[in-house]
KEVO-390134 format. One line per 4 residues: number of its first residue (from 1); their letters; for each residue x negated, y negated, z of C-alpha. Coordinates in nm, 3 decimals. Each point is the difference from the previous one (the first is absolute). Layout:
<nodes>
NUM = A = X,Y,Z ~ ...
</nodes>
This chain:
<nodes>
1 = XXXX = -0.615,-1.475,-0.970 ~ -0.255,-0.075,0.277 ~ -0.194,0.282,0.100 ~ -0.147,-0.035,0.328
5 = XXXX = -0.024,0.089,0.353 ~ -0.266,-0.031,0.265 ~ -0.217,0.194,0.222 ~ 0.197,0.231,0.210
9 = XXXX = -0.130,0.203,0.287 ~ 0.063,0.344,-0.014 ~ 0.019,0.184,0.352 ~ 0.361,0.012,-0.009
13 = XXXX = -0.009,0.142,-0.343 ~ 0.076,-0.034,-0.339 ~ 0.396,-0.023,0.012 ~ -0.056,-0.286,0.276
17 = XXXX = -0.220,-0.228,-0.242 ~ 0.246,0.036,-0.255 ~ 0.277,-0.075,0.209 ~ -0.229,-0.360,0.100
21 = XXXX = -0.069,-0.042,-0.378 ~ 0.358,-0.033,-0.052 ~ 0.054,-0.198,0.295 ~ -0.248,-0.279,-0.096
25 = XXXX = 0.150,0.037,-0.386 ~ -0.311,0.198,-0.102 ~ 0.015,0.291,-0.256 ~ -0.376,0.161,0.059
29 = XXXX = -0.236,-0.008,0.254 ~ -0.349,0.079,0.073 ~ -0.124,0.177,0.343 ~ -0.336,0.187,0.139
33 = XXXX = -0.045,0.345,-0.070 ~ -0.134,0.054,0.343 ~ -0.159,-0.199,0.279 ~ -0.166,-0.330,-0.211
37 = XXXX = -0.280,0.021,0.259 ~ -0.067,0.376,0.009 ~ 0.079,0.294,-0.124 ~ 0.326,0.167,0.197
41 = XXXX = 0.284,0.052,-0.294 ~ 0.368,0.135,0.161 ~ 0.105,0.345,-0.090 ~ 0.230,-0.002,-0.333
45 = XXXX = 0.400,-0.021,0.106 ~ 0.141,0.215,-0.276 ~ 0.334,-0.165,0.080 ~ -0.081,-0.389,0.031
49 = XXXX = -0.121,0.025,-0.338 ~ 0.293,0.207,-0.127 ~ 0.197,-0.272,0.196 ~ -0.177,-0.313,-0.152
53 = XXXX = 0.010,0.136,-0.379 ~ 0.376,0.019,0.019 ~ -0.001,-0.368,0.155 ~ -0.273,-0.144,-0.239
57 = XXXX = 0.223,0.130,-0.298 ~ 0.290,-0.133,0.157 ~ -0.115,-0.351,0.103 ~ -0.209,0.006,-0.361
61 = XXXX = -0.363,0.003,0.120 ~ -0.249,-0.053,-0.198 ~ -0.354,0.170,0.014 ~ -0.141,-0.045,0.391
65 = XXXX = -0.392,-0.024,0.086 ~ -0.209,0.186,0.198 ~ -0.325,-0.163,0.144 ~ -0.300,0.208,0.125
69 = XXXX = -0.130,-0.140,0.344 ~ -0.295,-0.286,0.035 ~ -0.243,0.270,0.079 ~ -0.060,0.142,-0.296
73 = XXXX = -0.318,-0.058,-0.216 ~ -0.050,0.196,-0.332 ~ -0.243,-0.190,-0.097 ~ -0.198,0.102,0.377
77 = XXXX = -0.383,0.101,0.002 ~ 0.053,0.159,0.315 ~ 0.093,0.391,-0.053 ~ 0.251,-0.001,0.289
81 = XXXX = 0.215,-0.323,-0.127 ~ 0.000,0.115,-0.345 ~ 0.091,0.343,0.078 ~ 0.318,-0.147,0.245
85 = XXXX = 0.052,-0.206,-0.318 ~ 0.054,0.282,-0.208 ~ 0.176,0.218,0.223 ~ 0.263,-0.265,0.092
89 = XXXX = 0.061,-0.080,-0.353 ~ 0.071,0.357,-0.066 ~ 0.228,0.067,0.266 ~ 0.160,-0.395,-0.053
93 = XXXX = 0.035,0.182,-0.402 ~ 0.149,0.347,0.100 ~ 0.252,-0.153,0.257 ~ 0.108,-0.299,-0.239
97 = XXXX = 0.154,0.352,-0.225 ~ 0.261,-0.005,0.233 ~ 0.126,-0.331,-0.151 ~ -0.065,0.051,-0.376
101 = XXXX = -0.028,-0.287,-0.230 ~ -0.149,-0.267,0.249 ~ -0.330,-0.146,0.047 ~ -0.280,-0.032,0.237
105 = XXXX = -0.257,-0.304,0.028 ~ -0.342,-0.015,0.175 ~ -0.267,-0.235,0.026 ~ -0.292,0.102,-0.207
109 = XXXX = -0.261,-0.018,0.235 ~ -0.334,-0.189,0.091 ~ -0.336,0.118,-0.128 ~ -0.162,-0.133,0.319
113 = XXXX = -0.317,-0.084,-0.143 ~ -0.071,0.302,-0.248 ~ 0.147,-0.190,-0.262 ~ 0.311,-0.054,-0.240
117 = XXXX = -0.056,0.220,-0.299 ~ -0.112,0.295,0.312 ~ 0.271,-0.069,0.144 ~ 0.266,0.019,-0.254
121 = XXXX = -0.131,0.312,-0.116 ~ 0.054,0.137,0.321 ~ 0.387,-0.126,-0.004 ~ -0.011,0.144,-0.349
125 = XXXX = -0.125,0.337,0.147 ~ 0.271,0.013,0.311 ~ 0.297,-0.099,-0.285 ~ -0.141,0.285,-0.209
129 = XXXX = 0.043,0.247,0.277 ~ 0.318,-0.040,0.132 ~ 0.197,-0.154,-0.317 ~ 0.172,0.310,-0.112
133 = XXXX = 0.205,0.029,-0.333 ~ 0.284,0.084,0.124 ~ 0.076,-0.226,0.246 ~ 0.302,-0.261,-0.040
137 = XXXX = -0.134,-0.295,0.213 ~ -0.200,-0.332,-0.167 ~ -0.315,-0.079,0.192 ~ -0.044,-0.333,0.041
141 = XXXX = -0.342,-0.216,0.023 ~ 0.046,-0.252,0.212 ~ -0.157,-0.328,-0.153 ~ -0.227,-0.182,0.286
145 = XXXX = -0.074,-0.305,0.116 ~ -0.392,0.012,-0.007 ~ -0.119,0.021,0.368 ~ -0.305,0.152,0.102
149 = XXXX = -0.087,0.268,-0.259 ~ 0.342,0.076,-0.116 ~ 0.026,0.188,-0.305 ~ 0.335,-0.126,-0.253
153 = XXXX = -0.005,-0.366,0.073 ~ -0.086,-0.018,-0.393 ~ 0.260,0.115,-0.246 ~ -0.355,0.133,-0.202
157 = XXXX = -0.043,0.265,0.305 ~ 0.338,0.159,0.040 ~ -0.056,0.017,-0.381 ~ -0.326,0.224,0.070
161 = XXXX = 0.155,0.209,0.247 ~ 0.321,0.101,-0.245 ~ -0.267,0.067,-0.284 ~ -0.221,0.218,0.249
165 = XXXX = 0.313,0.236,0.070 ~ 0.134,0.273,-0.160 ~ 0.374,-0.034,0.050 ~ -0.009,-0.339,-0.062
169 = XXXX = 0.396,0.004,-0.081 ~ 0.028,0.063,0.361 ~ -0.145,-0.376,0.123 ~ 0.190,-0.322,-0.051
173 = XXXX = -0.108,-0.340,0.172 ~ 0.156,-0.150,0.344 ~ -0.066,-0.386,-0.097 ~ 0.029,-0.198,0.357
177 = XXXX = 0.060,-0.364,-0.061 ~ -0.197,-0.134,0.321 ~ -0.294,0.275,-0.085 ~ -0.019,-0.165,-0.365
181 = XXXX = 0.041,-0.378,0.034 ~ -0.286,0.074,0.291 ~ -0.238,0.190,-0.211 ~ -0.024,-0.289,-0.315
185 = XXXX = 0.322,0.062,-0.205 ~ 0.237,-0.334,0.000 ~ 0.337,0.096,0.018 ~ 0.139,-0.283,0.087
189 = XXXX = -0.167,-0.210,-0.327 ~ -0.110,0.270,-0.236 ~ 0.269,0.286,0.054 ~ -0.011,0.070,-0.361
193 = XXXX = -0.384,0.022,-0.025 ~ -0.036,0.223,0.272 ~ 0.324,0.261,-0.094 ~ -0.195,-0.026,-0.377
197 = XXXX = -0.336,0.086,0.114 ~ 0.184,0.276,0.237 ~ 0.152,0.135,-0.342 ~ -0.311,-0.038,-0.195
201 = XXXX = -0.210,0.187,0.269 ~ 0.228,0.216,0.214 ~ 0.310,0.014,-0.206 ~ 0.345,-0.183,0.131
205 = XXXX = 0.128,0.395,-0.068 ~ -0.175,0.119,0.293 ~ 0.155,-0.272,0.250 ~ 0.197,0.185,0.216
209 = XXXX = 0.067,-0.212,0.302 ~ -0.055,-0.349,0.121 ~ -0.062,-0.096,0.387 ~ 0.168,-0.368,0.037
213 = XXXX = -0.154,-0.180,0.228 ~ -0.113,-0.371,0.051 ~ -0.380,-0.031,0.103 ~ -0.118,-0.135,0.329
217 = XXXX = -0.329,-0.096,-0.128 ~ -0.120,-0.184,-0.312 ~ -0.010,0.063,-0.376 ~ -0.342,0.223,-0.039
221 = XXXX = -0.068,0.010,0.350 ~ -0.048,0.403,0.013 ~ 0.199,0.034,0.290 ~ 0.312,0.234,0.051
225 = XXXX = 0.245,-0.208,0.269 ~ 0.352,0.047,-0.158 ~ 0.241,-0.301,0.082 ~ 0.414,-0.017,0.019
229 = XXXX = 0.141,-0.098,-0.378 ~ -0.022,-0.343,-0.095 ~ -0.198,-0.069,0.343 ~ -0.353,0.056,-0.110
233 = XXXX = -0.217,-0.121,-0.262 ~ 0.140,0.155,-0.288 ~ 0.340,-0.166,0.061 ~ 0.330,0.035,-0.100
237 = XXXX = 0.030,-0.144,-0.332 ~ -0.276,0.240,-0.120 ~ 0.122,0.337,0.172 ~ 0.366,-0.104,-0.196
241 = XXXX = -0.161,0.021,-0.327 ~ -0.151,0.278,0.063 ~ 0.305,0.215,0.064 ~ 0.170,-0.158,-0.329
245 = XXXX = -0.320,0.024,-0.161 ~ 0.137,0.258,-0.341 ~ -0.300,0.215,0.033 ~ 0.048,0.067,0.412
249 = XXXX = 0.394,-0.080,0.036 ~ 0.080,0.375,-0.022 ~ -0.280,0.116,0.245 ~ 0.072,0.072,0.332
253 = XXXX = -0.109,-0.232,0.260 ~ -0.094,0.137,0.383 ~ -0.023,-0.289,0.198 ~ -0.329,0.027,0.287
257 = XXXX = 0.051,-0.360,0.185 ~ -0.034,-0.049,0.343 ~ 0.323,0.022,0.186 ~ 0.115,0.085,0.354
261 = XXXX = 0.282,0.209,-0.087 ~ 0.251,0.075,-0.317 ~ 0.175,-0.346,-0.036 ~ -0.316,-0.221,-0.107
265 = XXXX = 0.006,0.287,-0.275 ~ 0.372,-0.037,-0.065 ~ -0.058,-0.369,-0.022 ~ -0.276,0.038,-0.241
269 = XXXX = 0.230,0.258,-0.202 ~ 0.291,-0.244,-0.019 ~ -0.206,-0.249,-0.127 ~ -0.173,0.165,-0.245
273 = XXXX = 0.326,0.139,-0.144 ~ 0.157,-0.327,-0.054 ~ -0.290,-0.142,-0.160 ~ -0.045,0.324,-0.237
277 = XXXX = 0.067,-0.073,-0.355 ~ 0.042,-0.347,0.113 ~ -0.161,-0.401,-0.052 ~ -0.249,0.002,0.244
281 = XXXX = 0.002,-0.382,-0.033 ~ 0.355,-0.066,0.036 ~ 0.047,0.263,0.290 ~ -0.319,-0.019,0.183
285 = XXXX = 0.096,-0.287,0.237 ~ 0.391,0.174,0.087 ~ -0.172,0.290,0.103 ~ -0.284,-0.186,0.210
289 = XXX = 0.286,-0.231,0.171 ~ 0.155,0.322,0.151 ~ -0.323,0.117,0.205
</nodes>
């Protein structure tokens, strides 16, 4: 089965995103711990959650995602961001307890000039103080598409942050399909190549997640502009094999694409699910004909 969902917001709560996960034929989801663009989280609703694990087990939900908001840095030479870094992360961590057995992503970070191996020894550092072991979430690196100074657009550098931190079991690797394909790694010729080199470097063990989205901008281009499936220029025929791929068909997918409201996702769903353990070449053009 097809495990995937979307990007959900969550200021109705949790039992409302899973009853719109279900609704667009979703079985996980992925939301923002708090405010992506600050630093306001809502107060924990003891009951919502209570409600939502009964319906998760009961509509058979897989794992959900958390995401930490854009304004984080770990990687930050400024004391201030780094310390906000830190202390979100540890609250994100503590709160995420409530819902046991899930996982949280974040971005690694820029190093803003100081640079990369300063930078992820600071990430290092923050993951080393609030990675506790007995905590039941996955922390997920976010792989990056390579803008600015971003730290994790090479699979060689989420490598050096896992080896840098203690409770390494604890990390796993969020691989986003528009950040790789715009940071160097051809997806759509070399799929194999690049999920071998992730093995030989990373470890295909520690992939956790996978954002699917098309890309906006070009192959290598270093830019992060996310795209609707099949729209972009990753394209359809590529995204398919991805999700049949045998080493990722069994991940769970958390789709990040542009859309005014929840049927361009439960459009994109639908698709996806007919063309999951499918021909791509012999349905591609069925599915194409109905958009």
């Amino acid at each position: 089965m097809l495990t995937i969902g979307c990007h959900l917001s969550a200021s109705k709560g949790f039992l409302h995103m899973a009853k719109e996960t279900v609704a667009i034929q979703g079985n996980t989801f992925q939301f923002f711990t708090r405010n992506p663009r600050g630093s306001q989280a809502k107060s924990i609703d003891l009951k919502d959650i209570s409600l939502f694990q009964a319906y998760a087990v009961e509509h058979h939900f897989k794992p959900i995602l958390a995401h930490a908001p854009y304004t984080l840095n770990p990687a930050a030479e400024n004391p201030e961001t780094y310390e906000f870094a830190k202390l979100v992360l540890e609250d994100d961590l503590k709160r995420m307890e409530y819902l046991p057995g899930n996982m949280y992503n974040f971005h690694p970070g820029s190093h803003v000039g100081q640079g990369t191996a300063i930078g992820i020894s600071r990430i290092a550092s923050i993951l080393n103080d609030v990675l506790k072991p007995n905590q039941t979430t996955t922390v997920l690196l976010e792989a990056m598409s390579g803008k600015g100074t971003e730290i994790g657009y090479r699979f060689e550098e989420l490598r050096q942050i896992i080896d840098q931190t203690q409770l390494s079991d604890k990390l796993g690797i969020c691989l986003d399909t528009c950040h790789i394909f715009a940071s160097g790694y051809d997806i759509i010729n070399h799929l194999d190549d690049t999920l071998n080199q992730f093995d030989k470097v990373i470890g295909l063990d520690r992939l956790k997640a996978i954002h699917l989205n098309d890309s906006l901008k070009p192959f290598n281009s270093r830019k992060d502009r996310h795209e609707k499936i099949g729209k972009g220029e990753i394209g359809l025929e590529a995204i398919v094999k991805i999700i049949n791929h045998p080493a990722l068909k069994d991940k769970p997918f958390y789709l990040e694409t542009p859309q005014d409201d929840l049927s361009g996702y439960a459009k994109e769903i639908q698709t996806l699910k007919e063309l999951y353990q499918a021909q791509p070449d012999t349905n591609l053009g069925i599915i194409q004909n109905n958009d």
